[in-house]
N, C-alpha and C positions, 0 to 999 in steps of 0.2 A: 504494500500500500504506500501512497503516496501523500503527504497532509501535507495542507495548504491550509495556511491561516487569513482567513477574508478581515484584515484589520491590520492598518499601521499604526497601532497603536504601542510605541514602545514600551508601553508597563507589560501590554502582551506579550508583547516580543520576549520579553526578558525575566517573565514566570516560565515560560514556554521552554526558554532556551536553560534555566537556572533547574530545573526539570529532568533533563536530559532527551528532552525529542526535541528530533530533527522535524524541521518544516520547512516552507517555502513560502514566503510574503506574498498575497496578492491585494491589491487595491482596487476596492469596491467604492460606491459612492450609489446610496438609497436613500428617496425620500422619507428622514427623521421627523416628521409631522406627525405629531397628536393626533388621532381621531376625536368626532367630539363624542364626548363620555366613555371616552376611551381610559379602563383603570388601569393603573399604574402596571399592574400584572401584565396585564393583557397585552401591552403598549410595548415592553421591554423582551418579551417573550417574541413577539411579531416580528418585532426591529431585530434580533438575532437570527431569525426562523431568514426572513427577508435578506438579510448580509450572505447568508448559506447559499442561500439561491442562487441570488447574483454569482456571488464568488464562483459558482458551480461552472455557471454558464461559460465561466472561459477556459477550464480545464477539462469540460464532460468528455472531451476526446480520449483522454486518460483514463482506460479501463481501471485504472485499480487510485482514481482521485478519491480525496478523503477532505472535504471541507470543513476547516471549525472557525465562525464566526461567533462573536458576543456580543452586548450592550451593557452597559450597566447605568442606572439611572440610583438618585437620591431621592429619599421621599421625605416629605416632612410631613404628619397626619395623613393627608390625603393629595398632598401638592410635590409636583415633582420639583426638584432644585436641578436645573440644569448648568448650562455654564454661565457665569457672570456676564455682562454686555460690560458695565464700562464698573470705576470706582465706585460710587454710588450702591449700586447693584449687588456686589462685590462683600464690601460693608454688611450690609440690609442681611445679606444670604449668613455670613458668620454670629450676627445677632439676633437671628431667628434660631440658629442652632447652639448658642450659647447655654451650656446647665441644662439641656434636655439630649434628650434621644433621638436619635432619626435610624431607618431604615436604608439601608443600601440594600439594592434589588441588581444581580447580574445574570443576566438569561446567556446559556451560549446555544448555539445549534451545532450537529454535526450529520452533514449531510452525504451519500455514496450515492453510487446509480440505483441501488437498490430500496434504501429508506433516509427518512431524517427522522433525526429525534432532539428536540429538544428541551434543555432543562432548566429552571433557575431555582437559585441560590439567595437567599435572605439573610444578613447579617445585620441583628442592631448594632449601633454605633454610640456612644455616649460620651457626648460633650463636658469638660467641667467648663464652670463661668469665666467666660471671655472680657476682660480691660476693653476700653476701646482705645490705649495705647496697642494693647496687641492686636488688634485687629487692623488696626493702621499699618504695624510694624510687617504682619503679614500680605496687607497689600505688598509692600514694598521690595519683596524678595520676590514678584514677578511670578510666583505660583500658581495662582488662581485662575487666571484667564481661562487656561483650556482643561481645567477641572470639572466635573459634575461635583453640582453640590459647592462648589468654592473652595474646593482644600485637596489635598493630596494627602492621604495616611502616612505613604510609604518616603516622602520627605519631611520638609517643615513642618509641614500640617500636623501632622505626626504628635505635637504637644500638646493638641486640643483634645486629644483623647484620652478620655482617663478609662475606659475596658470597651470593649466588644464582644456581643455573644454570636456566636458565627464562623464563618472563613475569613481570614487577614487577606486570601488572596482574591478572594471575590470584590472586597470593596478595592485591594488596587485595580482589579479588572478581569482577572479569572479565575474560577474556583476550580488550583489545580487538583487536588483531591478527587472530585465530581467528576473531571474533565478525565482525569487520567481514567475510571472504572468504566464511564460511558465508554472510553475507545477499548475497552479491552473486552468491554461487553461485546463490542463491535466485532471481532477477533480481529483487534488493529497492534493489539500488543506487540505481536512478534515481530513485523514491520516496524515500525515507530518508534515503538519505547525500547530505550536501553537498556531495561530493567528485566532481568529473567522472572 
């Protein structure tokens, strides 16, 4: 078998790679729009299902292609935190999740000629009480922009969590755990993974 991972997403890259399988980057690009009353589940499970696909379409010649695309979204109650737009925005996102709890939701898919299957993974998240010296401070180290949610665990951000109950790897971006049994349910092990 052959995997292909539908996502330049270098946190992916480098769970994937810190793992010990071998892939192959491909770049995909799908409409990330919300449906309306589209829940949070439903939305992030689609958007990975949808990445698989795409991604497929340019390797299906590849009798033994292995597609693994993901999403992952923040949820605060019932409101997805996506990526910041500007300063402002940015702020707003770290004092809404300041001393509470949020949800990080990551769906991956993994698609052959034969099936796809896809899974997601929920890990709460728990904030302690944010300064708004630090939340300035953290604008300022340039992190946030192309974060969901406004923060990165697996760097800076990393201080605003006081525990998680979940996968660490799903909220940087893929639940290697999940991801590795799905493929091995797949009989993808012997191929791909390093791991006897």
């Amino acid at each position: 078998m052959t995997l292909f991972l539908a996502s330049t997403s270098p946190r992916r890259r480098e769970l994937l790679a810190q793992a010990g399988i071998e892939f192959t980057v491909l770049d995909v690009a799908i409409d990330e729009s919300q449906r309306p009353s589209e829940l949070p589940t439903a939305y992030v499970e689609r958007l990975a299902k949808e990445k698989a696909e795409a991604g497929f379409l340019t390797v299906e010649s590849d009798e033994n292609a292995v597609v693994l695309a993901a999403d992952t979204i923040v949820v605060l109650e019932d409101d997805i935190l996506g990526k910041p737009q500007n300063k402002a925005h940015a702020h707003e996102m770290l004092r809404s999740l300041s001393g509470r709890s949020h949800v990080v939701m990551t769906a991956f898919a993994i698609k052959t000629h034969k099936q796809i299957r896809v899974q997601r993974v929920n890990t709460t998240v728990f904030f302690r009480p944010l300064t708004s010296k630090e939340i300035e401070w953290y604008w300022q180290t340039g992190e946030q922009l192309d974060k969901a949610g406004g923060y990165g665990i697996q760097s800076k951000g990393g201080i605003f969590v006081s525990s998680i109950s979940g996968s660490y790897s799903a909220v940087v971006g893929l639940p290697l755990a999940e991801v590795v049994v799905a493929l091995r349910g797949l009989g993808i092990q012997a191929d791909v993974l390093s791991i006897d």
